[in-house]
Biopython code that builds the backbone (N, CA, C, O; Angstrom):
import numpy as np
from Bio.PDB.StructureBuilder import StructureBuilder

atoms = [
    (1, "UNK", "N", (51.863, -32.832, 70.582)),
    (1, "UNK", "CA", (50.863, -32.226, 71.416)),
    (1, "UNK", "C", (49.708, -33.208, 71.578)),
    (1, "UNK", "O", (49.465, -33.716, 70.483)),
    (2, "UNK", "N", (48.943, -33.642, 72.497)),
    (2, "UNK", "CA", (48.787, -34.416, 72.864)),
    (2, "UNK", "C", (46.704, -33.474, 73.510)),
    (2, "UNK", "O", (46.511, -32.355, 73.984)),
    (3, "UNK", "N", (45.768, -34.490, 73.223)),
    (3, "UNK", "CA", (44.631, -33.283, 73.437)),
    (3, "UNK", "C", (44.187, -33.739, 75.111)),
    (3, "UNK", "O", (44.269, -34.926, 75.426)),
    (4, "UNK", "N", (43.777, -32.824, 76.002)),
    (4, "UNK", "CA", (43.395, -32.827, 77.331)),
    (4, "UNK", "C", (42.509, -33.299, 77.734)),
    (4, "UNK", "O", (41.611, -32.509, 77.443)),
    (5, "UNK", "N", (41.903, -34.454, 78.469)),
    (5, "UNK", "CA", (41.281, -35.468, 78.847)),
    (5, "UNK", "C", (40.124, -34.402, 78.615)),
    (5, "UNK", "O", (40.484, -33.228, 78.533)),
    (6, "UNK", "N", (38.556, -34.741, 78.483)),
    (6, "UNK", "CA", (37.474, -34.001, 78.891)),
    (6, "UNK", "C", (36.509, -33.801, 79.892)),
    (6, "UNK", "O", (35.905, -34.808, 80.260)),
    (7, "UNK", "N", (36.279, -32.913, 80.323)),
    (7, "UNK", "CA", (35.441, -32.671, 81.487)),
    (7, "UNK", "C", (34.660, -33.836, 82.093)),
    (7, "UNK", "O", (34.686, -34.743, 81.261)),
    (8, "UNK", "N", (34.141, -34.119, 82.917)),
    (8, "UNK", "CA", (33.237, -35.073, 83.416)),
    (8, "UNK", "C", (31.981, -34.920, 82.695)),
    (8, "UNK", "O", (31.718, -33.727, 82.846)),
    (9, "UNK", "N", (30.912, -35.527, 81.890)),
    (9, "UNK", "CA", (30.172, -35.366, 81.162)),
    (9, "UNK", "C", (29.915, -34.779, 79.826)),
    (9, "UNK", "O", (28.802, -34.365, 79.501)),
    (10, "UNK", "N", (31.386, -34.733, 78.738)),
    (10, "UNK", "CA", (31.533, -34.663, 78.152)),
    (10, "UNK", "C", (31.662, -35.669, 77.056)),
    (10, "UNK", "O", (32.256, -36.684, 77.420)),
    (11, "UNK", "N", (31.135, -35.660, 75.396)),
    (11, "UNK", "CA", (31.339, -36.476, 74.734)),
    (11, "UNK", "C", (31.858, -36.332, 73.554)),
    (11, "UNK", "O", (31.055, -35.809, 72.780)),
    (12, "UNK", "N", (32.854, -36.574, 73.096)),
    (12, "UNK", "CA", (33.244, -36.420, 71.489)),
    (12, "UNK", "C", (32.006, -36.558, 70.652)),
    (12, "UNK", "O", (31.040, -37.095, 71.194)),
    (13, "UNK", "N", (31.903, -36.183, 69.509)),
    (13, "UNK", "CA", (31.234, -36.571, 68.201)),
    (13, "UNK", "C", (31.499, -37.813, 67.650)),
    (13, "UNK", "O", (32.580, -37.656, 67.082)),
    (14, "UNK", "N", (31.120, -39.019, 67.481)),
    (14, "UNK", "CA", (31.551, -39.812, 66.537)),
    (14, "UNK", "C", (32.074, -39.666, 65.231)),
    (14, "UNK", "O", (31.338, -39.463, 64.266)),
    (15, "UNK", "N", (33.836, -39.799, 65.107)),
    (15, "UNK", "CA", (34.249, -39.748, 63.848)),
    (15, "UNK", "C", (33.718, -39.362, 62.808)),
    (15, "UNK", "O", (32.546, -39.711, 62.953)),
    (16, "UNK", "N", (33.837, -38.695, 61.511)),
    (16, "UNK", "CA", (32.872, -38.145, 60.350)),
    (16, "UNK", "C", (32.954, -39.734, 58.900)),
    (16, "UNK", "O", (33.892, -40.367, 58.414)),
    (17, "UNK", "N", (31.280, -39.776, 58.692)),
    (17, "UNK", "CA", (31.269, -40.883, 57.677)),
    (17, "UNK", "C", (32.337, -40.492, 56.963)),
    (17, "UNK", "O", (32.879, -39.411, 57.191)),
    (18, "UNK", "N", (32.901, -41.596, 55.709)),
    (18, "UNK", "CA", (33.329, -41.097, 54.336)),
    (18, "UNK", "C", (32.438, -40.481, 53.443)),
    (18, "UNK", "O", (31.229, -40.708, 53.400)),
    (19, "UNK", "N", (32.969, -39.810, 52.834)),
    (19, "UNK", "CA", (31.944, -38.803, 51.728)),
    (19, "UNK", "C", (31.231, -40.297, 50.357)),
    (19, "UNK", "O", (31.753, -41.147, 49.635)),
    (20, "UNK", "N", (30.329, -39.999, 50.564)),
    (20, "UNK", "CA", (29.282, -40.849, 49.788)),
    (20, "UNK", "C", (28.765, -42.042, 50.640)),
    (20, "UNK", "O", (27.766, -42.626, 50.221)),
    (21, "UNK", "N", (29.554, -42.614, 52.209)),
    (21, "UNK", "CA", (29.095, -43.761, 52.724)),
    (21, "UNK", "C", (27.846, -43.090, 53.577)),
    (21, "UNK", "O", (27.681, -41.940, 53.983)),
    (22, "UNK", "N", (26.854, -44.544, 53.706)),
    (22, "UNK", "CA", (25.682, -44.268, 54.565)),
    (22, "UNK", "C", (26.165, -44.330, 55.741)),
    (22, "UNK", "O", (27.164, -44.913, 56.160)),
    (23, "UNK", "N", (25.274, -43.591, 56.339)),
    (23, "UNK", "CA", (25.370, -44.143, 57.918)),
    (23, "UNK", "C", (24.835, -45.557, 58.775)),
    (23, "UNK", "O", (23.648, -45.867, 58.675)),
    (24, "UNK", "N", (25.483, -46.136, 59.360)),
    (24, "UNK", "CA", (24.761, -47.136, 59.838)),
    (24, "UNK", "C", (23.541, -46.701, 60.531)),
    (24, "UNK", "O", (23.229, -45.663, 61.116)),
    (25, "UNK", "N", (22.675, -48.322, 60.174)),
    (25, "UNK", "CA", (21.381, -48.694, 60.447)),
    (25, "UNK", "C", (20.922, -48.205, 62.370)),
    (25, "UNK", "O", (21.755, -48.281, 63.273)),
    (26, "UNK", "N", (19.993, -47.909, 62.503)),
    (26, "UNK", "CA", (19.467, -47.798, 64.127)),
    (26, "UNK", "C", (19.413, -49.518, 64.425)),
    (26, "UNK", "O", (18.898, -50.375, 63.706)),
    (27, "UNK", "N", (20.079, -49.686, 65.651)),
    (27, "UNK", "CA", (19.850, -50.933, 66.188)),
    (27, "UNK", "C", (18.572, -51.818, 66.173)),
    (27, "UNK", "O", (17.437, -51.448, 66.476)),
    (28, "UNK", "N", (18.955, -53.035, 65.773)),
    (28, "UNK", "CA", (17.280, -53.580, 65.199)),
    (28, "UNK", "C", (16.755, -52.752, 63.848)),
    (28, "UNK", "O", (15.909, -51.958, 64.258)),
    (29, "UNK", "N", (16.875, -52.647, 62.751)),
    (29, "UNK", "CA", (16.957, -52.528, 61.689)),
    (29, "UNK", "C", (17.838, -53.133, 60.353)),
    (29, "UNK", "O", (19.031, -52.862, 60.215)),
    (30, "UNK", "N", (17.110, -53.960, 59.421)),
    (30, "UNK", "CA", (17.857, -54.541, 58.853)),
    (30, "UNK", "C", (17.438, -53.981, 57.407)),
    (30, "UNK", "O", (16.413, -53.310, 57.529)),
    (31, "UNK", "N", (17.938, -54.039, 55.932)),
    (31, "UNK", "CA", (17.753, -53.559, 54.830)),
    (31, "UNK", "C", (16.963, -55.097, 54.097)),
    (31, "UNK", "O", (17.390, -56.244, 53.963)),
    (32, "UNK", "N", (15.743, -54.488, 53.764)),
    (32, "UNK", "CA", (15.629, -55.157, 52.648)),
    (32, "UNK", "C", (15.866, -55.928, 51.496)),
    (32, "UNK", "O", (15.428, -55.431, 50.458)),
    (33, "UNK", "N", (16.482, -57.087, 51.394)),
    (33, "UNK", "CA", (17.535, -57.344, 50.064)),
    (33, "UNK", "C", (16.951, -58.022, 49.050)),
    (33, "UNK", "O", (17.625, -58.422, 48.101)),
    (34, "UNK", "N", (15.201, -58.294, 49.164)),
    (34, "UNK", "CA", (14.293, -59.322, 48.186)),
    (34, "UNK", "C", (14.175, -58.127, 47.081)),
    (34, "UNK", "O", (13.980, -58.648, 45.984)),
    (35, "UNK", "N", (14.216, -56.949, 47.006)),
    (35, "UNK", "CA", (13.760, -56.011, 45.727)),
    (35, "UNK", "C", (14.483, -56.673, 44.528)),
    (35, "UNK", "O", (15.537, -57.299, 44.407)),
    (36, "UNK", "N", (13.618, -56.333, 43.797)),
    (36, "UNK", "CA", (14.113, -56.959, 42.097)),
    (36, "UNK", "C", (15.764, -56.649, 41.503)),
    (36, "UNK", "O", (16.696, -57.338, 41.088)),
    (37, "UNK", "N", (15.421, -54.811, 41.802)),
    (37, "UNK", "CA", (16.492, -54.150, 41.125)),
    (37, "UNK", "C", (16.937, -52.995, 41.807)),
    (37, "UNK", "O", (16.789, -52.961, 43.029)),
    (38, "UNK", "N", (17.527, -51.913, 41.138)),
    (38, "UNK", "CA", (17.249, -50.543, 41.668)),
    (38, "UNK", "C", (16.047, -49.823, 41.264)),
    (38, "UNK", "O", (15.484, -50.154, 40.221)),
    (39, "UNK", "N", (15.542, -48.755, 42.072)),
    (39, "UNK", "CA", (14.460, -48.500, 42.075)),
    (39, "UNK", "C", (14.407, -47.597, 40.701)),
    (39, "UNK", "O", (13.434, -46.871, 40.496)),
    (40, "UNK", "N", (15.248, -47.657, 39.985)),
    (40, "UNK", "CA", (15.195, -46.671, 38.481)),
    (40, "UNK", "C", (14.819, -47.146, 37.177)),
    (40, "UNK", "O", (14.824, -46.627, 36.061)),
    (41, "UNK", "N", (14.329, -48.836, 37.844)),
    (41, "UNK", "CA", (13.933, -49.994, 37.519)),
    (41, "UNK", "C", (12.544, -50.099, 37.127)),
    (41, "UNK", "O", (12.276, -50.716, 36.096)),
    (42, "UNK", "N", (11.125, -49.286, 38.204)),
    (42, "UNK", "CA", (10.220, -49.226, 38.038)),
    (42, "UNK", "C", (9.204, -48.977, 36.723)),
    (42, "UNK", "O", (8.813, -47.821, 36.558)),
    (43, "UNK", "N", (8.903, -49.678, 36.082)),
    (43, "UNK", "CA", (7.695, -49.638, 34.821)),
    (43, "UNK", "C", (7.182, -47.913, 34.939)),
    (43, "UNK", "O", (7.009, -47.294, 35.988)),
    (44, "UNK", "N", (7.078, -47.594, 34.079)),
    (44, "UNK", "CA", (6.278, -45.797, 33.248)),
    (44, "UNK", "C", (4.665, -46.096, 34.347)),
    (44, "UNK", "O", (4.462, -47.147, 34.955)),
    (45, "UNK", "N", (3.838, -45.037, 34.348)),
    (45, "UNK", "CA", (2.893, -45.023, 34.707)),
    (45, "UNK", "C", (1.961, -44.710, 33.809)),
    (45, "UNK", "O", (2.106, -43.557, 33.405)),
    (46, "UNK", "N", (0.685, -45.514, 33.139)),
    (46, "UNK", "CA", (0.170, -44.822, 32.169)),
    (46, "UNK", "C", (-1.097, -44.588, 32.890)),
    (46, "UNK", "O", (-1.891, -45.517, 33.034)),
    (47, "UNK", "N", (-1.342, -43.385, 33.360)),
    (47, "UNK", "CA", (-2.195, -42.940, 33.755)),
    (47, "UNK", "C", (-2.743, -42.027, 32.968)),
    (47, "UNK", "O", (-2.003, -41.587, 32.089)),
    (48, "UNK", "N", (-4.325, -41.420, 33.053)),
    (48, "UNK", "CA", (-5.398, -40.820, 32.307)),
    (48, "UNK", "C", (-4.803, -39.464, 32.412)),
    (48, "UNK", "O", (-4.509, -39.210, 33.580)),
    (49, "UNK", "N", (-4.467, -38.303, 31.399)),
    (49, "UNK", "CA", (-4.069, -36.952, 32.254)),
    (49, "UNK", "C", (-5.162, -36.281, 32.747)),
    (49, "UNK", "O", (-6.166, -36.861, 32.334)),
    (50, "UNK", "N", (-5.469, -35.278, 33.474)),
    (50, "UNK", "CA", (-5.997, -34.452, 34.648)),
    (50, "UNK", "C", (-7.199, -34.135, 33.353)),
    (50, "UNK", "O", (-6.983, -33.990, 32.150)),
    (51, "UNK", "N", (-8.628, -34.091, 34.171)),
    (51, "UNK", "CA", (-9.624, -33.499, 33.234)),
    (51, "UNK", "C", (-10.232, -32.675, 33.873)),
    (51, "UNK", "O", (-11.044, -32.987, 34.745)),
    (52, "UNK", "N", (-9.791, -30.832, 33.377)),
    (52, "UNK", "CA", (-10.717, -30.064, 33.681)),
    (52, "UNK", "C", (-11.614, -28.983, 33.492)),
    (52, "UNK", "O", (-11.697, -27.782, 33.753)),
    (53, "UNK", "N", (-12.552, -30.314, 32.669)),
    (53, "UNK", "CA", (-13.554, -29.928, 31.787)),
    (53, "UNK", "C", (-14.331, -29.049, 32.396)),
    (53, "UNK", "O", (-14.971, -28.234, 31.731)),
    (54, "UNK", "N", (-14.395, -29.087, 33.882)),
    (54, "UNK", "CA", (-15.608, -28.738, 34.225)),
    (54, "UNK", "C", (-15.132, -27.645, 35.442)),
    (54, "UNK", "O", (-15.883, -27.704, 36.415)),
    (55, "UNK", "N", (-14.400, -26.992, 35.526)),
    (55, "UNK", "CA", (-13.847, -26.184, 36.469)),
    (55, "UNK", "C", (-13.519, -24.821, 35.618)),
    (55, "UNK", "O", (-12.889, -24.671, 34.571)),
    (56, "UNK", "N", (-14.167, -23.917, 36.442)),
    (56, "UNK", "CA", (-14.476, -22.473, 36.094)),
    (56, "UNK", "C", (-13.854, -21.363, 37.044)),
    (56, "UNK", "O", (-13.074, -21.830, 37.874)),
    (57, "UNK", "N", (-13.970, -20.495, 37.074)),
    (57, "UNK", "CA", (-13.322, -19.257, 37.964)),
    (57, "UNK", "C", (-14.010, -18.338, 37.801)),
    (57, "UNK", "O", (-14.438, -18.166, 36.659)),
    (58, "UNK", "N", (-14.426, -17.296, 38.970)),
    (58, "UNK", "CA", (-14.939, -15.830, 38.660)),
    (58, "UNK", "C", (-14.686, -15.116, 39.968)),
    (58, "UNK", "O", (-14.130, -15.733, 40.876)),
    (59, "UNK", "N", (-15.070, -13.811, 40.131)),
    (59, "UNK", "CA", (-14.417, -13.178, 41.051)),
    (59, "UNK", "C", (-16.079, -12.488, 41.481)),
    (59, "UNK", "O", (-16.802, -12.042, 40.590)),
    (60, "UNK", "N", (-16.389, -12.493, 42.532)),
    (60, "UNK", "CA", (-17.180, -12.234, 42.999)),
    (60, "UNK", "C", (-17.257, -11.257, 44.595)),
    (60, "UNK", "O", (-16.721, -11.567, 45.659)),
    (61, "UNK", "N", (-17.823, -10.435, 44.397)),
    (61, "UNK", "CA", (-17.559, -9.576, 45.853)),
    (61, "UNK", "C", (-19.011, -8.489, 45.719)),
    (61, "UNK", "O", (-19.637, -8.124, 44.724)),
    (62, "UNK", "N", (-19.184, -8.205, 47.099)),
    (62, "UNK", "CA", (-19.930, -7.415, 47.372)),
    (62, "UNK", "C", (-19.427, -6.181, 47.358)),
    (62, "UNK", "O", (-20.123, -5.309, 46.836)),
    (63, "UNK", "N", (-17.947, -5.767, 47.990)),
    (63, "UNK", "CA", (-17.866, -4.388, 48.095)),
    (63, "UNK", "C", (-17.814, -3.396, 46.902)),
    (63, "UNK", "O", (-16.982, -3.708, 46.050)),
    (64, "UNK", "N", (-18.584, -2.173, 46.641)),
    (64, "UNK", "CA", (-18.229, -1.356, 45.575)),
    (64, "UNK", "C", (-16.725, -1.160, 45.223)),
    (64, "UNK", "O", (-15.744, -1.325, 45.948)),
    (65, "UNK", "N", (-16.817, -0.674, 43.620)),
    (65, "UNK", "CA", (-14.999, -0.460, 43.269)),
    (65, "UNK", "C", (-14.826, 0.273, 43.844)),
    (65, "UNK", "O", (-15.783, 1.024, 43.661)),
    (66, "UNK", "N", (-14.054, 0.797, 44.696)),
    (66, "UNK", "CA", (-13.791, 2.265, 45.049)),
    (66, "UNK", "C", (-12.132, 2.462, 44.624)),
    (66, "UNK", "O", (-11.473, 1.991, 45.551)),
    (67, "UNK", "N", (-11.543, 2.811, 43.915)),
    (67, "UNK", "CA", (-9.919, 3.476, 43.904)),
    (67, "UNK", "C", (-9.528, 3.851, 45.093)),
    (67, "UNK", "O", (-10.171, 4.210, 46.080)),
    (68, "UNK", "N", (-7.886, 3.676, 44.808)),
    (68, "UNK", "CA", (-7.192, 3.529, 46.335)),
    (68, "UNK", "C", (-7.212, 4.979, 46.694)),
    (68, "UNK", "O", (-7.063, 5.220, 47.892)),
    (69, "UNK", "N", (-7.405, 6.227, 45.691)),
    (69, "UNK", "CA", (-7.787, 7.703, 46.129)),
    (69, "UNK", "C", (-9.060, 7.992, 46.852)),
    (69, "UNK", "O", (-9.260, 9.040, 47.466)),
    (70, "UNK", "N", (-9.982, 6.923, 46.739)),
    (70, "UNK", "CA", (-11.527, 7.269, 47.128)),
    (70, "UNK", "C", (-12.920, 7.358, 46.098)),
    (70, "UNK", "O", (-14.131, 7.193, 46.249)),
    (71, "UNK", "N", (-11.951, 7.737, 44.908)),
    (71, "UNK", "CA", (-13.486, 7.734, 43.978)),
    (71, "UNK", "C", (-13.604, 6.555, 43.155)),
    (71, "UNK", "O", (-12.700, 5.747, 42.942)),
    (72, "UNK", "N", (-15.017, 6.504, 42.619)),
    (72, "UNK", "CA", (-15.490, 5.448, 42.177)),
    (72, "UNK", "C", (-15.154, 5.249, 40.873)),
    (72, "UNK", "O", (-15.044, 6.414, 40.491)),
    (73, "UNK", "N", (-14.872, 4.435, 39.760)),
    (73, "UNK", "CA", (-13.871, 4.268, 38.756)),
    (73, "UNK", "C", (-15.001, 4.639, 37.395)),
    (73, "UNK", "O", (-15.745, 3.716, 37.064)),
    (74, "UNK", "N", (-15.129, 6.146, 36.532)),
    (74, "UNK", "CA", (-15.961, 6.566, 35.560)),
    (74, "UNK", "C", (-14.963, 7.738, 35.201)),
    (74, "UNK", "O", (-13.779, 8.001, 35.416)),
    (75, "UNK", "N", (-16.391, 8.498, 34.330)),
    (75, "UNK", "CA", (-16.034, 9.273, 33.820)),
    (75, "UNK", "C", (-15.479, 10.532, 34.625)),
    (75, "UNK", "O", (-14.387, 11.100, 34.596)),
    (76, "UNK", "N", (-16.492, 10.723, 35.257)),
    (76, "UNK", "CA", (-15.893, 11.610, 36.286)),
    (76, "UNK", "C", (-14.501, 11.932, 37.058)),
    (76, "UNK", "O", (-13.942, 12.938, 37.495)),
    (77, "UNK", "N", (-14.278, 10.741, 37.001)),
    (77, "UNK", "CA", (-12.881, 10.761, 37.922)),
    (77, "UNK", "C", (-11.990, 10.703, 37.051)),
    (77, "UNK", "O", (-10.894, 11.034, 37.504)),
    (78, "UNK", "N", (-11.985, 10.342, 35.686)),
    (78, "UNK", "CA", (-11.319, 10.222, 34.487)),
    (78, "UNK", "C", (-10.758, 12.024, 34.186)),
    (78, "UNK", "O", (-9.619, 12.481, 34.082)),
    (79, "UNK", "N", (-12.035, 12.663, 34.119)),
    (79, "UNK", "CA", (-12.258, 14.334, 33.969)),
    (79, "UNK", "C", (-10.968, 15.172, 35.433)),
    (79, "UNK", "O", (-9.893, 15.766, 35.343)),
    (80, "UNK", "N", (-11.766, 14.809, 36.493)),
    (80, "UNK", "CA", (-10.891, 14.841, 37.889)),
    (80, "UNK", "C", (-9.152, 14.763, 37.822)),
    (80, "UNK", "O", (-8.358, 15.675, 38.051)),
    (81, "UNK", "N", (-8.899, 13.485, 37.466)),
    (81, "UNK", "CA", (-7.396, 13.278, 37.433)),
    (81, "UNK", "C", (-6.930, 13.777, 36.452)),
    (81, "UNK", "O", (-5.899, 14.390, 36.728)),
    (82, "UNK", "N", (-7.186, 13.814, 35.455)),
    (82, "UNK", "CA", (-6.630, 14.557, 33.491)),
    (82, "UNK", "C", (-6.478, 16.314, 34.240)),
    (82, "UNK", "O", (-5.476, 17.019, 34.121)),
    (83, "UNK", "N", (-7.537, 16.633, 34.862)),
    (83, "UNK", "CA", (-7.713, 18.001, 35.572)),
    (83, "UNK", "C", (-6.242, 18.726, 36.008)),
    (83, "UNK", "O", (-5.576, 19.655, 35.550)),
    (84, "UNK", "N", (-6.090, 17.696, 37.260)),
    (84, "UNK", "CA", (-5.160, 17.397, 38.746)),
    (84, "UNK", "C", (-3.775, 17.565, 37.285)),
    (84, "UNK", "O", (-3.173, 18.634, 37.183)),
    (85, "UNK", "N", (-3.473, 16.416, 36.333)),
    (85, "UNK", "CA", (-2.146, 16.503, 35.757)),
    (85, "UNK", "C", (-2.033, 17.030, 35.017)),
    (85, "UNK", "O", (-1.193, 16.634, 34.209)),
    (86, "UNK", "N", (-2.738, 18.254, 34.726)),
    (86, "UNK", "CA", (-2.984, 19.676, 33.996)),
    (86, "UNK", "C", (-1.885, 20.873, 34.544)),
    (86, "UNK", "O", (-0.864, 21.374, 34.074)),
    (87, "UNK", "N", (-2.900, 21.092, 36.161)),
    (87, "UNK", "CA", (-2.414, 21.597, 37.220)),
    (87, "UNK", "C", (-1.209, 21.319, 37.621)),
    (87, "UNK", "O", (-0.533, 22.253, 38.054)),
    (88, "UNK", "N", (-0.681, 20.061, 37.580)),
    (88, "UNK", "CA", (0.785, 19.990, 38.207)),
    (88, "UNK", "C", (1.461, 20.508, 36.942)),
    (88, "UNK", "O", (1.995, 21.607, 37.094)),
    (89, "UNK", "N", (1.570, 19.908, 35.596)),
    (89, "UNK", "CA", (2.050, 20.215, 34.838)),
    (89, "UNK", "C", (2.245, 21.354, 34.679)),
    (89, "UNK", "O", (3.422, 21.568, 34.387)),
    (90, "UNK", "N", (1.268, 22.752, 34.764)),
    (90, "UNK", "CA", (1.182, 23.763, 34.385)),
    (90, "UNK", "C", (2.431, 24.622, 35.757)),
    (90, "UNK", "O", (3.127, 25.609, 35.519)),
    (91, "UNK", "N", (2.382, 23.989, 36.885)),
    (91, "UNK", "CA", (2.654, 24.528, 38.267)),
    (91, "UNK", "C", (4.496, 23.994, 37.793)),
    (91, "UNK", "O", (5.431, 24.748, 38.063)),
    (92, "UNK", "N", (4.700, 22.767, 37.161)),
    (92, "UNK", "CA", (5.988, 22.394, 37.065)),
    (92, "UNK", "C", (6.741, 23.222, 35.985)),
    (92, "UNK", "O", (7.853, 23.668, 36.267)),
    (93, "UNK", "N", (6.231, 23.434, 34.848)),
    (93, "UNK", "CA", (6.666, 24.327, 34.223)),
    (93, "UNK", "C", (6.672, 25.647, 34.711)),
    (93, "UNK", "O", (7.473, 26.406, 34.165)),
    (94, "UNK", "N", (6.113, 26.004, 35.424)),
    (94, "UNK", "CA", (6.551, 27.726, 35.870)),
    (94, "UNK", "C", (7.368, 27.850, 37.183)),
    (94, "UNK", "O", (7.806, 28.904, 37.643)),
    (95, "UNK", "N", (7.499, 26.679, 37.685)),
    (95, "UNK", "CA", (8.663, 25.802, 38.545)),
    (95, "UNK", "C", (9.567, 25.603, 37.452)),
    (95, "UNK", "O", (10.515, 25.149, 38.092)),
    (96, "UNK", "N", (9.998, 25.620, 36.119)),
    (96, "UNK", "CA", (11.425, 25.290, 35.678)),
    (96, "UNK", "C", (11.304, 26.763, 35.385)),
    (96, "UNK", "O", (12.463, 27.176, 35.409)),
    (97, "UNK", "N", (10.483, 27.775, 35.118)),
    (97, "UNK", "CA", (11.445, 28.763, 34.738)),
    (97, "UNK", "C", (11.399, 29.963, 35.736)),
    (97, "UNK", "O", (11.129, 31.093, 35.331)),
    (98, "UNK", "N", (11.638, 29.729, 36.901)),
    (98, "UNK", "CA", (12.197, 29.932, 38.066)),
    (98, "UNK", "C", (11.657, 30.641, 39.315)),
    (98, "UNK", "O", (12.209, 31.266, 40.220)),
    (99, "UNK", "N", (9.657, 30.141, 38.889)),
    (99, "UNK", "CA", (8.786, 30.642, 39.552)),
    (99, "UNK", "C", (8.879, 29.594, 41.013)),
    (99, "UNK", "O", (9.654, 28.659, 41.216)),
    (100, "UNK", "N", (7.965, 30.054, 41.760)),
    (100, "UNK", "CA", (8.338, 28.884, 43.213)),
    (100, "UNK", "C", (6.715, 28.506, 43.499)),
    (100, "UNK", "O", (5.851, 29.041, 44.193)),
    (101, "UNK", "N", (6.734, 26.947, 42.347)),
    (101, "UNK", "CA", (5.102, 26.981, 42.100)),
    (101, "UNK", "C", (5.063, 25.293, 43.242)),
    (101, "UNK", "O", (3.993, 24.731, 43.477)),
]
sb = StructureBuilder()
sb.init_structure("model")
sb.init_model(0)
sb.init_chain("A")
sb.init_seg("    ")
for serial, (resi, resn, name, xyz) in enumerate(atoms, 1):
    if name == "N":
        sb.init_residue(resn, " ", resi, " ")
    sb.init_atom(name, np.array(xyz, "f"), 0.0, 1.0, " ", f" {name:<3s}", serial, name[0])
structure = sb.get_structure()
C-alpha cells in the first residue's frame, strides 16, 4: 500500500528525532566548544546566608471585628450563641422522641 500524493499546500512533519538526540542548531548558530568541562563542573558558591534581622510583620486594619453572623466578638455574643445551642439542642431532642420540633 503505497500513501497518496498530498494536496497542493500540504507538508509532512519532519521525521521524529531519536529519543535522547538534540535537535539541530537554527541556521547560523554554532555551539560553543572553549568551556572547560561540563557544567556539573562549576565551583560551590560561598555566599553570606539571608539576614533577617530586621524584618517584622503585623496585621493592621481599620475595619471593626465584626463575625461572619454580624456581632461583635465578647461576652455577649459568647452568652447569645451558648443560648441559640441550648435551643436547638433542647428542640432536637424532642425531635428524637417523636415531637415535630
Amino acid at each position: 500500500m503505497t500513501t497518496p500524493p498530498l494536496p497542493p499546500g500540504f507538508v509532512l512533519d519532519p521525521p521524529a528525532r531519536p529519543a535522547g538526540g538534540l535537535p539541530p542548531l537554527p541556521p547560523g548558530f554554532v555551539l560553543d566548544s572553549s568551556s572547560s568541562g561540563p557544567i556539573t563542573d562549576i565551583p560551590a558558591v560561598n555566599a553570606l546566608p539571608p539576614d533577617f534581622s530586621d524584618v517584622a510583620g503585623n496585621v493592621a486594619s481599620t475595619e471593626d471585628q465584626v463575625m461572619g453572623d454580624g456581632w461583635k466578638p465578647g461576652f455577649l455574643r459568647d452568652v447569645a450563641m451558648g443560648g441559640r445551642s441550648v435551643l436547638q439542642g433542647a428542640g432536637s431532642l424532642i425531635g428524637a422522641f417523636g415531637g415535630d420540633a
